[in-house]
N, C-alpha and C positions, 0 to 999 in steps of 0.2 A: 336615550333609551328608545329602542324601536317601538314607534308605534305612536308614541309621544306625540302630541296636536303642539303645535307650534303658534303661543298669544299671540294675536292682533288687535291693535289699535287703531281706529280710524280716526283720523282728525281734519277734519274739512273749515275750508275758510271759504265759504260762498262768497265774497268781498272783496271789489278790487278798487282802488281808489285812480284814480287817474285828474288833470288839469280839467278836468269835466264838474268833475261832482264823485261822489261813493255808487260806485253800482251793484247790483247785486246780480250774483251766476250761478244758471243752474246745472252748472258745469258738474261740482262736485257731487250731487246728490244722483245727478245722472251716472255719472262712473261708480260711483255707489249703487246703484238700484239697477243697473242694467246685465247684471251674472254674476259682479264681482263676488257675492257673498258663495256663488252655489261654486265658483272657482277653487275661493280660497278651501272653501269646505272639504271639496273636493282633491286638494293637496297636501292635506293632512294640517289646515291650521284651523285655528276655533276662534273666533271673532268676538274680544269679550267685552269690546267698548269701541261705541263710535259717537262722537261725538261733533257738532258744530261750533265755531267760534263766532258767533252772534252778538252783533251789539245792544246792551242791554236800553228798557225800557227809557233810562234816564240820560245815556249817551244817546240815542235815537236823534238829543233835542242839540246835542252839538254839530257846529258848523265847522267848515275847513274836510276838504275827502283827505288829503295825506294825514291830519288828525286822528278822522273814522277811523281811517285804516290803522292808522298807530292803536288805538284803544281795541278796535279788535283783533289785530297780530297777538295784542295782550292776552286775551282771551286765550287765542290757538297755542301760544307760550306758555301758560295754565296746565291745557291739556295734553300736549307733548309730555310736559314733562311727570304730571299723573300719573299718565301710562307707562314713562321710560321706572317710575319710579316702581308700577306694580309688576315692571317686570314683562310688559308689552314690549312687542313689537311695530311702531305707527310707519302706515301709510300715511302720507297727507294725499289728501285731495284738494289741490288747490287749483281757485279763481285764475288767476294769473301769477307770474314770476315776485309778485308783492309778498307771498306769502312766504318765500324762503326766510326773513328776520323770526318769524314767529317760532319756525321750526328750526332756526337753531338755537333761538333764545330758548327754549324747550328744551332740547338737550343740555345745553349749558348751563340750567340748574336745575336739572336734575337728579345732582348729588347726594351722598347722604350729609353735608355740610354746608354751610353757607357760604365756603367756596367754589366760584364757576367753576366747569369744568374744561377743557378745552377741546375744542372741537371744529374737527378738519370739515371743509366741504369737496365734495365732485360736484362740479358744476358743469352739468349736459346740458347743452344748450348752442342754438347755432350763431348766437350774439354773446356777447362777455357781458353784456348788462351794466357792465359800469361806469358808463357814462355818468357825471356829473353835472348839476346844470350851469355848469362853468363851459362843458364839452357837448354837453348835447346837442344833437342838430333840431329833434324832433321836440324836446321838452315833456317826454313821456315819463315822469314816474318809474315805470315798467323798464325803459334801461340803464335803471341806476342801482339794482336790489344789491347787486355786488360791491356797489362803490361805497352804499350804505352800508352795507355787513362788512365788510374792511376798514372802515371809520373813516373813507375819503368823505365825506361831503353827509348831510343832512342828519348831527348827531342830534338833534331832540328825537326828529323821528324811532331813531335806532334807542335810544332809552327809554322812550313810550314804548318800544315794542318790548321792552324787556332787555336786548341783547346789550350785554356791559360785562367785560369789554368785549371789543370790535376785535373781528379775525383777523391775525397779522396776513398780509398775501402769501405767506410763504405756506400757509395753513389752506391754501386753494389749488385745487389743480379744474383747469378747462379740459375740458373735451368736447369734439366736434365743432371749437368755434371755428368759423371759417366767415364773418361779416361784422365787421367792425369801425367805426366811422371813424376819420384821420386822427383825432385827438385822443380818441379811444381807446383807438391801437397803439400812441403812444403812454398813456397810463398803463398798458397790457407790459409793453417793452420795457418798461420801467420799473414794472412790479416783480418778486418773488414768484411769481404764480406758475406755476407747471402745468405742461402741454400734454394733450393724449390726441393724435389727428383722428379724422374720420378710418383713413387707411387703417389705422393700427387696430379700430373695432375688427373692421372687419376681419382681418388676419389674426385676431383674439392675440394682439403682440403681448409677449413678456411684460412690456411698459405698464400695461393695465394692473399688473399684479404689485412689480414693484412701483407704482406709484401710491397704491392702499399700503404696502409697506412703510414707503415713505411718511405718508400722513397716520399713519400707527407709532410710528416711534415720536412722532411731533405731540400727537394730540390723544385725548383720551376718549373720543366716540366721533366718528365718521358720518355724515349724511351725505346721503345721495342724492341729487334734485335734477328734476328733468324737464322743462319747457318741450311740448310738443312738435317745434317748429326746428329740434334738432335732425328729426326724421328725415327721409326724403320726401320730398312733397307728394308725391304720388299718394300717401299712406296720409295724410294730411290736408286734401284738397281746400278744405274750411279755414285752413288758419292763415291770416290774412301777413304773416311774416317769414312764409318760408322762403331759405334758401335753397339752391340746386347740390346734389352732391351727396346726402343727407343718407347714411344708414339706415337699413331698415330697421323695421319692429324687433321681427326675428335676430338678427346682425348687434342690435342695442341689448335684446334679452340675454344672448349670448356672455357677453360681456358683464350686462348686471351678475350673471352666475357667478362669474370670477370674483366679480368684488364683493360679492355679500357670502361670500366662503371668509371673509375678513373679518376676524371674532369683534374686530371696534368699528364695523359699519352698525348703525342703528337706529337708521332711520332712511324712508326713501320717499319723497314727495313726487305728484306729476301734477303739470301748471300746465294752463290753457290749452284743455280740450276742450274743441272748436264745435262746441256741444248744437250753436245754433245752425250749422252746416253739415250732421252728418246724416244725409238721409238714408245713408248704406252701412252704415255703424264702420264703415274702414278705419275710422281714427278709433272708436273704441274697442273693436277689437286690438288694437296698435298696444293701445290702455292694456290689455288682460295679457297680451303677449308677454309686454315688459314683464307686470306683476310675477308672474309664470315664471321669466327667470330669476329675480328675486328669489321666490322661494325658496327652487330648486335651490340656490345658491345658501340660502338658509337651512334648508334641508343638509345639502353636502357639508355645513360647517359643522351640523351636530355629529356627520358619518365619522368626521376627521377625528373629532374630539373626542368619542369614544375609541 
């Protein structure tokens, strides 16, 4: 219906666990509190819950960071799926790339049954993440989120988080990877997982469209997730993982349009913005661009559907 405000849900995970300890970022509150609200206002959608996935009082006093993080993925899992349930639309705002289990374990029950649902991922990102700590070079937590959410490797984690069961690869498509460590790339070569190159953004290729088809006839809701560091670095100066080559903001927004025109996309997270380096707001602006095509892209899905 024209006119219609279109729900939003925020769900933010300020939390990111790492071989360190549990940190906390004030990533997402920043992306939060720096226009997004007068943006979305301003594109015809009404924001009718946001929420953070905070660990509570009595978790505070547990030890182990991959733990923390598991208990509060939990949380973020809660509120995904709340909102997927009242009929929201969620942003996440997330910490770093740790926070993708929460928000698919989010979607995937948020059914009206106590059967999961199934659910595809777009994985933006300029690394696959799914290192292993079988493969890892680095031992970072941070490039395994894919290996976990496919059931390779750390399944307590992944049932703390809520997510059961694990996405088969074939329920994964990459885009923008283009840096992947040798053992890495052989889990990639080995997997189901469908490709989308940097190239094919830009040139907004067919593949973009038919690959959300693809994971529509697979899966019953579609999320979008995007690591900052898919970018080109120019648009990213702060984040301490870019690759060269990287899409712009604009070139990324473009594309998100395409695929959230996809009636089973629903849901879209952004992961580490590089909140402690941007004294020019470049990367957040980068942030509202994406957002912007999103909408649009929700927008044209209601134009279609009437």
């Amino acid at each position: 219906m024209e006119g219609e405000k279109t729900g939003i849900g925020i769900a933010k995970l300020p939390i990111s666990g790492s071989r360190g300890g549990t940190e906390a970022s004030s990533g997402p509150d920043l992306m939060e509190s720096g226009g997004l609200m007068d943006l979305l206002e301003g594109a015809g959608c009404s924001v009718k819950d946001s929420r953070s996935a905070v660990l509570t009082p009595e978790e505070e006093k547990h030890y182990g960071a991959w733990h923390r993080l598991g208990l509060a993925s939990r949380h973020l899992t809660d509120i995904v799926a709340d909102q997927r349930r009242s009929g929201l639309f969620t942003l996440g705002l997330l910490a770093n790339c740790n926070g993708l289990m929460g928000m698919l374990a989010g979607l995937q029950h948020s059914g009206p049954s106590w059967k999961p649902l199934k659910v595809g991922l777009v994985w933006i990102d300029a690394h696959g993440d799914i290192n292993t700590p079988e493969t890892t070079l680095s031992g970072m937590l941070g490039g395994m989120p894919v290996a976990v959410s496919t059931g390779l490797c750390l399944h307590r984690l992944r049932m703390e988080c809520g997510l059961d069961p694990a996405l088969p690869t074939r329920y994964v498509t990459m885009v923008g990877v283009r840096d992947a460590d040798p053992l890495e790339q052989e889990i990639i070569d080995r997997s189901d997982i469908e490709h989308i190159t940097v190239d094919q953004i830009r040139r907004l290729s067919p593949a973009i469209d038919l690959e959300m088809e693809r994971l529509g006839i697979l899966t019953d809701l579609i999320y979008v997730h995007i690591d900052m560091d898919a970018l080109t670095p120019e648009e990213v100066p702060g984040h301490g993982l870019t690759v060269e080559d990287g899409p712009t903001s604009k070139e990324m927004a473009d594309a998100l349009e395409i695929m959230f025109e996809h009636p089973k996309a629903a849901a879209f997270g952004v992961a580490s913005y590089p909140w402690r380096n941007d004294p020019d707001k470049r990367s957040l602006k980068a942030v509202y661009t994406m957002v912007e095509g999103v909408v649009r892209g929700l927008k044209n899905r209601k134009t279609l559907d009437d």
